[in-house]
VOFIVO-242647 format. One record per residue (C-alpha): residue number from 0; residue in three letters; x, y, z. Coordinates in steps of 0.05 Angstrom, whole numbers, plus 5000, padded with zeros to 4 digits. Example, Ala and Ser with C-alpha at 12.3 -4.5 7.8 and 13.67 -1.06 7.14 Angstrom:
BEGIN
R pos code   px   py   pz
R   0  ala 5246 4910 5156
R   1  ser 5273 4979 5143
REM end
This chain:
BEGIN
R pos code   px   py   pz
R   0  unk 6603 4926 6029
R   1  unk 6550 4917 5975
R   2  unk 6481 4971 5980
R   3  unk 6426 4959 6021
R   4  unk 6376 4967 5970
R   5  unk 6396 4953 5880
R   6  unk 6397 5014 5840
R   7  unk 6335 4997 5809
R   8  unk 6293 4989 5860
R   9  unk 6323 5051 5896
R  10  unk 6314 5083 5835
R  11  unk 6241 5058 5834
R  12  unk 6235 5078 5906
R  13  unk 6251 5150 5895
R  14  unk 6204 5157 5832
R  15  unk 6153 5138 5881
R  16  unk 6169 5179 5934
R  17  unk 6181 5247 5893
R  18  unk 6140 5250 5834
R  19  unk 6072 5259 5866
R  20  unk 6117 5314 5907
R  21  unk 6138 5345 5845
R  22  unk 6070 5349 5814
R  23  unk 6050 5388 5881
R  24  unk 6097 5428 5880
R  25  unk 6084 5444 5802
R  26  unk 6004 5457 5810
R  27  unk 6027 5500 5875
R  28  unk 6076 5547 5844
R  29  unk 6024 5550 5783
R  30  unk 5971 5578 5825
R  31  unk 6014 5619 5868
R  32  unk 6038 5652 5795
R  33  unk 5959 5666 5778
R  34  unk 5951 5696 5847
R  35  unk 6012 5734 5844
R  36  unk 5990 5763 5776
R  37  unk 5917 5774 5794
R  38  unk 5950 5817 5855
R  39  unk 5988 5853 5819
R  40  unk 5935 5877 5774
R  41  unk 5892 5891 5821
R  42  unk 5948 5940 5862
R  43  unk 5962 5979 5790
R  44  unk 5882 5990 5779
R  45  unk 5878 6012 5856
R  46  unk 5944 6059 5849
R  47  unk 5909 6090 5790
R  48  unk 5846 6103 5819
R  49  unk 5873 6143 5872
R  50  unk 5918 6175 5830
R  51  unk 5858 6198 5797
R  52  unk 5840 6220 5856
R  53  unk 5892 6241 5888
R  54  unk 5892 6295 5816
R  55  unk 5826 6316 5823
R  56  unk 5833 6328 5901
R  57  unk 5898 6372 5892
R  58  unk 5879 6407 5830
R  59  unk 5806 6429 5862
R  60  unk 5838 6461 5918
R  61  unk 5901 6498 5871
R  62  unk 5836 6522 5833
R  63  unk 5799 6539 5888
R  64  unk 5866 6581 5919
R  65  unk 5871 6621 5858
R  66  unk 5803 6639 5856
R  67  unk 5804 6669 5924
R  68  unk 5868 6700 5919
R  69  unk 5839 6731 5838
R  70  unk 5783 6769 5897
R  71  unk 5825 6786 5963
R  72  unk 5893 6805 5983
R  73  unk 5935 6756 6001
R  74  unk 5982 6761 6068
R  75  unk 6057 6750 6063
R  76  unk 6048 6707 6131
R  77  unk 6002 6655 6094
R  78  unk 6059 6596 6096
R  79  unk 6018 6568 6035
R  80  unk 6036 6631 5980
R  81  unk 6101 6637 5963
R  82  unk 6092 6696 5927
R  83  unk 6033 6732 5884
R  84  unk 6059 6763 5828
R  85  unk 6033 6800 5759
R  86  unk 6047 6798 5691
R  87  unk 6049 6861 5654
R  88  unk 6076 6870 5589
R  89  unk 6106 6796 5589
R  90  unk 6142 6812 5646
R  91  unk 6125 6785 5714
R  92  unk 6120 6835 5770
R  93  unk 6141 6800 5846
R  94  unk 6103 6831 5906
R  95  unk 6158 6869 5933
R  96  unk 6168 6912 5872
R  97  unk 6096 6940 5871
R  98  unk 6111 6967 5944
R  99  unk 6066 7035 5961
R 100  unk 6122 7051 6008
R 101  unk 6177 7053 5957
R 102  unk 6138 7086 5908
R 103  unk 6118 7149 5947
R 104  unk 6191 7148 5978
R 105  unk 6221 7155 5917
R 106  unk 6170 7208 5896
R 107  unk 6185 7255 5960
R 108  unk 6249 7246 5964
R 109  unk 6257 7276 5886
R 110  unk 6227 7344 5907
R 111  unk 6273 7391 5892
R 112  unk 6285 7435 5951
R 113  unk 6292 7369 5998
R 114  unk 6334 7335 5950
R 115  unk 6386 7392 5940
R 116  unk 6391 7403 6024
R 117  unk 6407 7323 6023
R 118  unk 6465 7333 5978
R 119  unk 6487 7389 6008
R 120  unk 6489 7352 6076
R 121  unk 6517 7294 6044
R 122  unk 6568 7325 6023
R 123  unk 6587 7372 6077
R 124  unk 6591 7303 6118
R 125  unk 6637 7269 6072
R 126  unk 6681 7345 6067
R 127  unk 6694 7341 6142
R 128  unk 6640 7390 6159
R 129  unk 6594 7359 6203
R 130  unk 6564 7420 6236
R 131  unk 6544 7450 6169
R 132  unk 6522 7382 6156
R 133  unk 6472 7384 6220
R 134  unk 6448 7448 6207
R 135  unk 6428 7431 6135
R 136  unk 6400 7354 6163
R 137  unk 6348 7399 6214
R 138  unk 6325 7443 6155
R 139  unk 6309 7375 6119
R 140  unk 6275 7351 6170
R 141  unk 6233 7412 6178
R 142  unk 6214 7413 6094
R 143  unk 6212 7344 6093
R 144  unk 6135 7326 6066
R 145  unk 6125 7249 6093
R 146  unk 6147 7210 6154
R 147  unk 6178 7164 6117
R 148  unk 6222 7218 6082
R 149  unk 6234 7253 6150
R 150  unk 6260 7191 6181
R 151  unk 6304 7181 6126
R 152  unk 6329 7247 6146
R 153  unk 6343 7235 6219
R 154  unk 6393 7182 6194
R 155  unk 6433 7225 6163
R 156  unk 6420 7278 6214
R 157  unk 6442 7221 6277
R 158  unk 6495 7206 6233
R 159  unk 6524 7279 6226
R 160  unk 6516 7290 6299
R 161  unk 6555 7226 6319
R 162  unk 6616 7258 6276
R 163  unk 6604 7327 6308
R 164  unk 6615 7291 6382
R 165  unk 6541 7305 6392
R 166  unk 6528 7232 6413
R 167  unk 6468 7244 6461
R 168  unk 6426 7280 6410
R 169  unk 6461 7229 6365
R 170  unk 6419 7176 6400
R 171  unk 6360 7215 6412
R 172  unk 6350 7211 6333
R 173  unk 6365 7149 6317
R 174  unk 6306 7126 6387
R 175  unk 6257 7173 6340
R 176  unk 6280 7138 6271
R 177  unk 6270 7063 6312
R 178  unk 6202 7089 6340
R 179  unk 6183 7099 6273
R 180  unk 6122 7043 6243
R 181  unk 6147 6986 6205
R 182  unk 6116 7005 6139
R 183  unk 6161 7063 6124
R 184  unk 6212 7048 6083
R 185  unk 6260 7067 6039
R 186  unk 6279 7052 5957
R 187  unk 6302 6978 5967
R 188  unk 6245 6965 6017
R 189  unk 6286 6975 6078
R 190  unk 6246 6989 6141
R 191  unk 6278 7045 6161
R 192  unk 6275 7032 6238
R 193  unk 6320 6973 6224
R 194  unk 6371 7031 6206
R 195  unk 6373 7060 6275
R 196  unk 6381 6982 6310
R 197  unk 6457 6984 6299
R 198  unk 6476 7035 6341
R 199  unk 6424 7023 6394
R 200  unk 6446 6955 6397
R 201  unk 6522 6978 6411
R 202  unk 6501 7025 6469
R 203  unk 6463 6955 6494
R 204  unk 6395 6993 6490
R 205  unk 6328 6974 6471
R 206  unk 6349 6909 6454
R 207  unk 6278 6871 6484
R 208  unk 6247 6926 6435
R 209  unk 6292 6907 6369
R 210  unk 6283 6833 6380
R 211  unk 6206 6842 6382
R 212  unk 6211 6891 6324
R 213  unk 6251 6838 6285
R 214  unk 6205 6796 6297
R 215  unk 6143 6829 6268
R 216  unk 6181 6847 6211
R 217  unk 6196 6774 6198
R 218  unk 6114 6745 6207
R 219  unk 6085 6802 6184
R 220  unk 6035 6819 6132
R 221  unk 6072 6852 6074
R 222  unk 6122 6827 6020
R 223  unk 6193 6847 6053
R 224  unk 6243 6853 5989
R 225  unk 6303 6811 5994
R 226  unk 6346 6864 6022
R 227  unk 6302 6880 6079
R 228  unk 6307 6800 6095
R 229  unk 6391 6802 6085
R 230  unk 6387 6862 6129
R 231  unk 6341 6827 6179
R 232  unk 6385 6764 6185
R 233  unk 6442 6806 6194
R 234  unk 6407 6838 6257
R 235  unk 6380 6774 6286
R 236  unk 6448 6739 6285
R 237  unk 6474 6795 6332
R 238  unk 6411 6780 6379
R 239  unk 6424 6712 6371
R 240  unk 6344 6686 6355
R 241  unk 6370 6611 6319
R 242  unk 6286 6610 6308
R 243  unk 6275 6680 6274
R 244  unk 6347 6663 6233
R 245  unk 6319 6593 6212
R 246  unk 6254 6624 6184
R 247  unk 6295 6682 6147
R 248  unk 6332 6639 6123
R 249  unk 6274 6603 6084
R 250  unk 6240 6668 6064
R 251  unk 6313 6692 6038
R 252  unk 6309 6621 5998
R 253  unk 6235 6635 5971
R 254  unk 6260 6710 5946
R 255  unk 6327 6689 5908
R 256  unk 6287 6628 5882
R 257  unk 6238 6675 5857
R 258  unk 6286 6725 5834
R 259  unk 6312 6672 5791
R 260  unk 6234 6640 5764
R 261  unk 6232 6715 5739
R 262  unk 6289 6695 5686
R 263  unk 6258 6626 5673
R 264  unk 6176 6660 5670
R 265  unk 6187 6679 5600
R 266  unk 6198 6608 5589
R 267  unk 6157 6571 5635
R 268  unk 6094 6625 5637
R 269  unk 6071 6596 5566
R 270  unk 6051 6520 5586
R 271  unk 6007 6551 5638
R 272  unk 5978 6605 5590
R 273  unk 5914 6547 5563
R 274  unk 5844 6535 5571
R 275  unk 5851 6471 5614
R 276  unk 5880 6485 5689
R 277  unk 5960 6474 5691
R 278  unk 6004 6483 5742
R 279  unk 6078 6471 5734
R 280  unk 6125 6448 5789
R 281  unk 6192 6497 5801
R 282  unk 6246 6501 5842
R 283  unk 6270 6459 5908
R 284  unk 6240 6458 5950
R 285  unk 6187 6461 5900
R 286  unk 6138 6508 5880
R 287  unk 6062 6495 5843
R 288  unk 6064 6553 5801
R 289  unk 5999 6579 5759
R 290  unk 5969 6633 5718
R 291  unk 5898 6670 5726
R 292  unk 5863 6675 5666
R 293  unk 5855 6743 5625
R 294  unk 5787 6746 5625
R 295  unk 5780 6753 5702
R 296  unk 5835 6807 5716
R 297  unk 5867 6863 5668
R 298  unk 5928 6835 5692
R 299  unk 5934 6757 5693
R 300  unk 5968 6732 5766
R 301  unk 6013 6686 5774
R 302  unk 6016 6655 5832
R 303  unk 6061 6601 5871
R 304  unk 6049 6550 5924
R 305  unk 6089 6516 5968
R 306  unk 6074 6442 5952
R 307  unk 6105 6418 6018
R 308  unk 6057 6452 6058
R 309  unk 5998 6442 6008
R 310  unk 6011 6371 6019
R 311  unk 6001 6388 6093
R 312  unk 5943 6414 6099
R 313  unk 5914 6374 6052
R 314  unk 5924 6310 6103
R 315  unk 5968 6274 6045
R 316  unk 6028 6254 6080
R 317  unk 5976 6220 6135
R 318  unk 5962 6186 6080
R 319  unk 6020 6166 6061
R 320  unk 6021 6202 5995
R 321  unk 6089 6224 5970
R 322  unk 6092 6286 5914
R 323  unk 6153 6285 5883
R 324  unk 6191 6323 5818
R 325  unk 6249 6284 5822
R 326  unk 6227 6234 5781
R 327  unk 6212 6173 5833
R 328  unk 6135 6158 5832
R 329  unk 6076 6162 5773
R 330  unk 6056 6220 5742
R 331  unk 5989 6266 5760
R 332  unk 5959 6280 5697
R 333  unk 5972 6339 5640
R 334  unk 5943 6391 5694
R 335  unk 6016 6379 5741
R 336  unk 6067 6361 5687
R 337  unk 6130 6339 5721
R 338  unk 6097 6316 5783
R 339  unk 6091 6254 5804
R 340  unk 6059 6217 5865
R 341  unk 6077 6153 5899
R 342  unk 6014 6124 5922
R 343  unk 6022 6057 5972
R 344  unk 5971 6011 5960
R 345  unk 5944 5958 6022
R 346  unk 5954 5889 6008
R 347  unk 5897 5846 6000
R 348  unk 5887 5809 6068
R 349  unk 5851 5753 6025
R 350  unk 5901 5737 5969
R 351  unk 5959 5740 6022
R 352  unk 5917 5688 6064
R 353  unk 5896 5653 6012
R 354  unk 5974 5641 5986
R 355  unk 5995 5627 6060
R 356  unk 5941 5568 6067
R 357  unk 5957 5549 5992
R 358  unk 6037 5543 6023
R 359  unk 6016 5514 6086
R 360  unk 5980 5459 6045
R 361  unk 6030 5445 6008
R 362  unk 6089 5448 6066
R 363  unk 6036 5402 6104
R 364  unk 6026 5349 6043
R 365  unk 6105 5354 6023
R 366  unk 6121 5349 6100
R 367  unk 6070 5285 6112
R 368  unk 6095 5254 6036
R 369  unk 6171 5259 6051
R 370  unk 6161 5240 6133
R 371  unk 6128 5177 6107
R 372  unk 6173 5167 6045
R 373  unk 6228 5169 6108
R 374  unk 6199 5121 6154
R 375  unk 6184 5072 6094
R 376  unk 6267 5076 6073
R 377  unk 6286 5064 6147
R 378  unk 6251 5003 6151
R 379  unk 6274 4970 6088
R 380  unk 6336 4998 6108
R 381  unk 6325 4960 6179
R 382  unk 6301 4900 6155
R 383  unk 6352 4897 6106
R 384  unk 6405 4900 6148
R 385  unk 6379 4862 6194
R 386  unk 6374 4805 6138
R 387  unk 6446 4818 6127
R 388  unk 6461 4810 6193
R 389  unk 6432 4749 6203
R 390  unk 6457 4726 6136
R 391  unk 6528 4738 6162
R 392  unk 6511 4711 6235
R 393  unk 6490 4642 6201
R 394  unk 6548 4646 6158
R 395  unk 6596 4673 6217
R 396  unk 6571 4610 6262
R 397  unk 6571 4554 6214
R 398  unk 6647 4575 6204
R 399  unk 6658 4583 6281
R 400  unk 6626 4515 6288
R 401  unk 6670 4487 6237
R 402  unk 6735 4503 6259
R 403  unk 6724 4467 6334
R 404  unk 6690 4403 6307
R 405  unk 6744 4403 6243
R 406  unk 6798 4402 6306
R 407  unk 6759 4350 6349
R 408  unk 6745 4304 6288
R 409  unk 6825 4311 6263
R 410  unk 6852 4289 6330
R 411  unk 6800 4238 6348
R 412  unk 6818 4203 6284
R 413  unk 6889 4214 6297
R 414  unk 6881 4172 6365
R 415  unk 6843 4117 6331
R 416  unk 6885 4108 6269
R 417  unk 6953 4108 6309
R 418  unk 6947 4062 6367
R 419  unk 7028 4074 6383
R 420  unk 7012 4132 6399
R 421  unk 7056 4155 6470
R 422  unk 7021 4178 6537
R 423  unk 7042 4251 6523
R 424  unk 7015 4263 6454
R 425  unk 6945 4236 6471
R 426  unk 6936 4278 6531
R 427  unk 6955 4341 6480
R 428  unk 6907 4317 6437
R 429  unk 6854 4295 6488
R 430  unk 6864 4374 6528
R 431  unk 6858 4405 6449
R 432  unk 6792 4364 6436
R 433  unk 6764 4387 6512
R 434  unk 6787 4463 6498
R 435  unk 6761 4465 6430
R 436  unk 6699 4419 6459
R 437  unk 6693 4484 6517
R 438  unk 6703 4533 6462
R 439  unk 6639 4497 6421
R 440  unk 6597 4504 6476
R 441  unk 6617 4572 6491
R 442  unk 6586 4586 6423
R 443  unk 6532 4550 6432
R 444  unk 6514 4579 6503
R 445  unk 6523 4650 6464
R 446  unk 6471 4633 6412
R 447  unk 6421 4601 6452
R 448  unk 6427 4659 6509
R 449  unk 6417 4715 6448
R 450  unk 6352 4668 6431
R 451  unk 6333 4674 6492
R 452  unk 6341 4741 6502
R 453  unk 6308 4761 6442
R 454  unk 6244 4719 6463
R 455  unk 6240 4754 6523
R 456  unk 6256 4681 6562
R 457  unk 6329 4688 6589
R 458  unk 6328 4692 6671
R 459  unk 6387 4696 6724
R 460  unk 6401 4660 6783
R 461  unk 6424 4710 6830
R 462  unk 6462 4678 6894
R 463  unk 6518 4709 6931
R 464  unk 6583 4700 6882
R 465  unk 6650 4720 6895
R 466  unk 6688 4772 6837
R 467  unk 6749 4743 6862
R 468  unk 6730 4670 6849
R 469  unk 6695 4689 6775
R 470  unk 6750 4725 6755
R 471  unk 6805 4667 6770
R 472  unk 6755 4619 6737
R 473  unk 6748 4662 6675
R 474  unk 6820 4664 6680
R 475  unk 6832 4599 6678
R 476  unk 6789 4569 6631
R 477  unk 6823 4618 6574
R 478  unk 6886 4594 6599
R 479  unk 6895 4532 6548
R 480  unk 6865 4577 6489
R 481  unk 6914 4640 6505
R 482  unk 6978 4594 6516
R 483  unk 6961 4558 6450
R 484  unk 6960 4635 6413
R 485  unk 7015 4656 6451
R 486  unk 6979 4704 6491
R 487  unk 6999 4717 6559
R 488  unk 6950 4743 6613
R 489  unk 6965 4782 6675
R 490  unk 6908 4773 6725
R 491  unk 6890 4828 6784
R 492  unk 6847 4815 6841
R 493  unk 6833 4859 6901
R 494  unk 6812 4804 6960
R 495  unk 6767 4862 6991
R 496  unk 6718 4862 6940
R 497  unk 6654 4832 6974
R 498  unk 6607 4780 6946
R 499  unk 6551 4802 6913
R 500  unk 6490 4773 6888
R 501  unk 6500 4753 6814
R 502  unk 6483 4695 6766
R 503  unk 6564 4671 6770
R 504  unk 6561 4635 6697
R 505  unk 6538 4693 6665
R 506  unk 6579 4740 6689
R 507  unk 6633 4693 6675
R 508  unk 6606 4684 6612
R 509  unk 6608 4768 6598
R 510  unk 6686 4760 6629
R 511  unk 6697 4700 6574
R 512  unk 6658 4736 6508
R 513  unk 6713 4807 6540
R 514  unk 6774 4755 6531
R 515  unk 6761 4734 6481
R 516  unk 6750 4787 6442
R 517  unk 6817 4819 6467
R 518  unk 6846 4757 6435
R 519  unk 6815 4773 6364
R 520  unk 6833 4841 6367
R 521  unk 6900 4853 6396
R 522  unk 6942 4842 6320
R 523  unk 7010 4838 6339
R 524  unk 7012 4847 6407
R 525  unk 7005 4786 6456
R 526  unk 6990 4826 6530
R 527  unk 6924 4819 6564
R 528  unk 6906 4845 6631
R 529  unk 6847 4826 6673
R 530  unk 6845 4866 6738
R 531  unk 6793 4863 6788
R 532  unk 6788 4920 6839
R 533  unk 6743 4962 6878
R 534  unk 6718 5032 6871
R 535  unk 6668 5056 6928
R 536  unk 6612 5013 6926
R 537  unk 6626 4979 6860
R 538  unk 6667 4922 6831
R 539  unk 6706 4944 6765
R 540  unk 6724 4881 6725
R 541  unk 6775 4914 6659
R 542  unk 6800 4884 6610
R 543  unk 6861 4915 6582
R 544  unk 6896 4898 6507
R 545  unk 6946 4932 6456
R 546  unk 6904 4924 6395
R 547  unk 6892 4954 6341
R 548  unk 6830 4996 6378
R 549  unk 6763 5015 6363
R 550  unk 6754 5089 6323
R 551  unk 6708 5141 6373
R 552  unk 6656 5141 6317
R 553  unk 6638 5061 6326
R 554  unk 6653 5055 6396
R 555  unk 6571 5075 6405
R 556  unk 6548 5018 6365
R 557  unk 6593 4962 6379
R 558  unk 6541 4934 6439
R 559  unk 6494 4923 6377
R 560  unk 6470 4856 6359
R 561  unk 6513 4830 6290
R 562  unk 6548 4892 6293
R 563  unk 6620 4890 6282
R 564  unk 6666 4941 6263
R 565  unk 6674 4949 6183
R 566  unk 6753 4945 6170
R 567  unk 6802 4901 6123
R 568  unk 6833 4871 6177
R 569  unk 6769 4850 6216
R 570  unk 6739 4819 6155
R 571  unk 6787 4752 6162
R 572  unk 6771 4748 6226
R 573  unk 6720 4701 6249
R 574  unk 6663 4724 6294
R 575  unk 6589 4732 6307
R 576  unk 6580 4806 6324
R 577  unk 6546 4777 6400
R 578  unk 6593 4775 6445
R 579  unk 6592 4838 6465
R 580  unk 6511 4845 6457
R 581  unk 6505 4791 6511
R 582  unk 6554 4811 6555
R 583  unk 6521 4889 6559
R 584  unk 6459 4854 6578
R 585  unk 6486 4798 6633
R 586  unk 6516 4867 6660
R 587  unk 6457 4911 6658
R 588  unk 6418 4857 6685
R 589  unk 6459 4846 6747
R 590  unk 6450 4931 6752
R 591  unk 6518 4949 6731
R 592  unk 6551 4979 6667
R 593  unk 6597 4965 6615
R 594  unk 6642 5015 6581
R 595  unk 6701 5022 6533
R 596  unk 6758 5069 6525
R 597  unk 6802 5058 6467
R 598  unk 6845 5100 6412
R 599  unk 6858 5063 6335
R 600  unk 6932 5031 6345
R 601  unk 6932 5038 6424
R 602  unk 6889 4986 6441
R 603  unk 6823 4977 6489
R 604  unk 6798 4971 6560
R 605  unk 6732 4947 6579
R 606  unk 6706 4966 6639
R 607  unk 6653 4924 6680
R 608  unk 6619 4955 6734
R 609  unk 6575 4918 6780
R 610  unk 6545 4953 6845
R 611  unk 6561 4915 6917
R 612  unk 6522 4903 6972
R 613  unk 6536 4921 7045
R 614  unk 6582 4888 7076
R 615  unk 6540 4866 7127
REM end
């Protein structure tokens, strides 16, 4: 089947259609680059502006900490500080070593006289002599020149008693050592009321009383050393507080990471030691860590913020700002070296609107452009085919004209050249010329009924007509034509089937254009069945053949007019592709329907159904 349309002017066609599409679609990606760059500048001068700011902001409230904390204690329960320490001698100082408490503790408890009565009870405790061991603990007590130092000394004086079977006493000291203030404590920073807990706690006493003491010692004011804090956890775990454990836990974290920013100070300490404000980021999480300067204390500070909750109070994760040291984000400046800040930056409401409208346009001119380019191919596509159709209808009838008149004009002649002719012969040639005359005006009928129909002109004369009678007339006037092919047809009528009101040539004429199709298309086979029968209140006419069927994918379009199904073998045969265009419409005009069921190689049936009228 040649193309619908020569490569050149399909080729032609297409130019048309897509090159003013393709310059849109160039100009449009061209100015959605410029806008695309133009955005992206903008973002990267907007991130570093509030970088900039973002700087300033955080380095005028570091400076402003370490001014206030260069003037006025700072509290251990400030979540901000981490720690406060000093350097002295290159060597920084933490909090918890410059303890008053430890100091005078370790002073008192190096007097002479008290310190040789603590070995000696010492001693006499670990020699098996507890009693000796109390009496010498009591004479402590009584010399003893601090409470701190005479708490110390119930300790061992409890503990001496519990191994001398004393137990009640026992207790009774270690209630007066736990009664003792928080702030006394002992050479590691140990409050020494934690001491007495233990064995209060295995007696199940005071144990509302330790939980609230454990947790003063945890938010309170002063700088517990890491072994008070170990010692602490260890309590809280036994009074089962998951809160105060969580928040030891942390402070535990903050000592050991400062234990180990001593090592690294004498390191770190000199990029902080210059004229210009630096602070340096440490440890995870991290720290902000910093350095007075000498000129406004005889001992430079160095102090350390938590940059978590610095970011907190500052508002910045409200904002959306994320500090970071791992490496993610842009950095803050020279005064934060290894910090960096991730700073999200609003889109621009008008560039995105203005590249959705730019892409709207062009969907909306490609869309319109291609929609019409469509409509314009289907139809030339249309027309074309239409043209070919009709080219092969003229074509298709001048040969189906030609083959009847050929046979009319060969016999005629025959009679009139050989006047001997016998009786018999010219009756066979005189019944081929009417059959072949019948079959002419069968096509002719066709064509001038498809004229009429497509001129809007063609009209029905609807009388009461009996199936049973058009059927046995359709029957018989493909008798001659079928015997001739060899064809035999096996004709079904039900005699209940009611008249109904029909045009009877027409329908006949739908029956005739079914038959003979069947004839055309049933290859090898030579069985046709016409059956006539009733199904509730309709007449079904079928028409049943062996063929060589119609594929599912054509059986939709075979009711169009000129269309015939595309195949080798249907190419030889003769036809005008409106058989069954006319008979669909007889059918549908008498309010019925005509369908087909049919399988390639198992041949077809055509159903006609035509609605009856009452019976009365």
């Amino acid at each position: 089947m040649r193309p619908l349309l020569p490569k050149r002017e399909l080729l032609l066609f297409l130019v048309a259609i897509l090159t003013p599409c393709l310059v849109l679609v160039a100009l449009s990606v061209r100015i959605l680059e410029q806008e695309r760059q133009l955005e992206q500048k903008r973002r990267a001068e907007e991130r570093h502006r509030q970088l900039a700011g973002l700087s300033q902001e955080l380095l005028a409230r570091l400076e402003r900490t370490k001014v206030d904390l260069a003037f006025s204690p700072v509290s251990a329960a400030d979540e901000l500080i981490a720690f406060v320490g000093i350097l002295r001698s290159g060597q920084l100082v933490l909090p918890w070593d410059e303890n008053a408490g430890i100091r005078n503790f370790r002073q008192a408890i190096g007097r002479a006289r008290l310190s040789g009565l603590l070995r000696q009870a010492e001693r006499d405790e670990t020699n098996g002599s507890p009693g000796r061991a109390v009496e010498a603990g009591r004479e402590a007590i009584r010399v003893a020149p601090s409470p701190a130092v005479q708490a110390y000394v119930r300790l061992l004086l409890a503990r001496a008693l519990r191994k001398a079977g004393q137990h009640q006493e026992s207790l009774r000291q270690y209630e007066l050592v736990f009664q003792s203030p928080p702030d006394l404590v002992d050479e590691y920073g140990i409050p020494l009321a934690l001491y007495a807990t233990p064995p209060l706690l295995e007696r199940n006493l005071r144990k509302v009383e330790i939980l609230q003491l454990a947790r003063a010692l945890t938010g309170g004011r002063g700088w517990r050393s890491p072994a008070a804090l170990y010692m602490l956890r260890d309590l809280v775990r036994k009074l089962a507080a998951p809160d105060l454990e969580t928040k030891l836990s942390g402070l535990i974290h903050d000592r050991e990471q400062a234990e180990v920013f001593r090592q690294d100070s004498v390191r770190l300490l000199p990029a902080v030691q210059t004229l210009e404000p630096v602070w340096v980021s440490y440890g995870n999480p991290p720290w902000l860590v910093s350095l007075t300067p000498r000129r406004q204390l005889p001992e430079p500070m160095v102090i350390a913020v938590r940059l978590g909750e610095l970011t907190d109070r500052m508002g910045l994760s409200k904002a959306q700002v994320r500090l970071a040291t791992n490496g993610s984000g842009e950095p803050l400046g020279e005064s934060f070296p290894g910090l960096r800040a991730a700073v999200p930056v609003r889109n621009d409401s008008g560039a995105d609107s203005r590249q959705k409208l730019i892409i709207f346009a062009l969907a909306l001119v490609l869309s319109v452009t291609l929609f019409a380019g469509y409509l314009l191919w289907r139809d030339v596509r249309r027309e074309l085919r239409l043209a070919e159709a009709r080219s092969q209808f003229v074509a298709s009838v001048s040969h189906e004209l030609k083959t009847p008149l050929t046979a009319i004009r060969m016999f005629a002649e025959s009679m009139r050249m050989d006047e001997d002719l016998d009786r018999h012969t010219q009756v066979g040639h005189l019944d081929t010329i009417l059959q072949e005359t019948d079959r002419l005006n069968r096509l002719v009928d066709n064509v001038l009924d498809f004229a009429r129909i497509e001129q809007g002109r063609k009209t029905y004369r609807m009388q009461a007509t009996s199936l049973v009678e058009v059927v046995e007339a359709a029957a018989k006037a493909m008798d001659y034509p079928m015997r001739e092919s060899g064809f035999r047809l096996s004709v079904t009528t039900d005699g209940s089937v009611p008249a109904v009101p029909a045009d009877r040539d027409a329908v006949q004429q739908a029956i005739l254009n079914l038959l003979s199709n069947a004839m055309k298309y049933s290859g090898e086979s030579r069985e046709i069945a016409l059956d006539l029968s009733r199904e509730n209140d309709a007449g079904l006419i079928r028409v049943v053949d062996q063929g060589v069927g119609i594929p599912r994918e054509e059986q939709t379009r075979i009711f169009e007019r000129f269309y015939r199904v595309q195949s080798p073998e249907n190419e030889c045969l003769p036809g005008t592709g409106l058989g069954l265009t006319l008979a669909e419409h007889i059918i549908m005009a008498h309010g019925g329907t005509i369908s087909v069921e049919s399988e390639p190689g198992k041949g077809s049936t055509f159903t006609i159904r035509i609605p009856l009228e009452h019976e009365a």
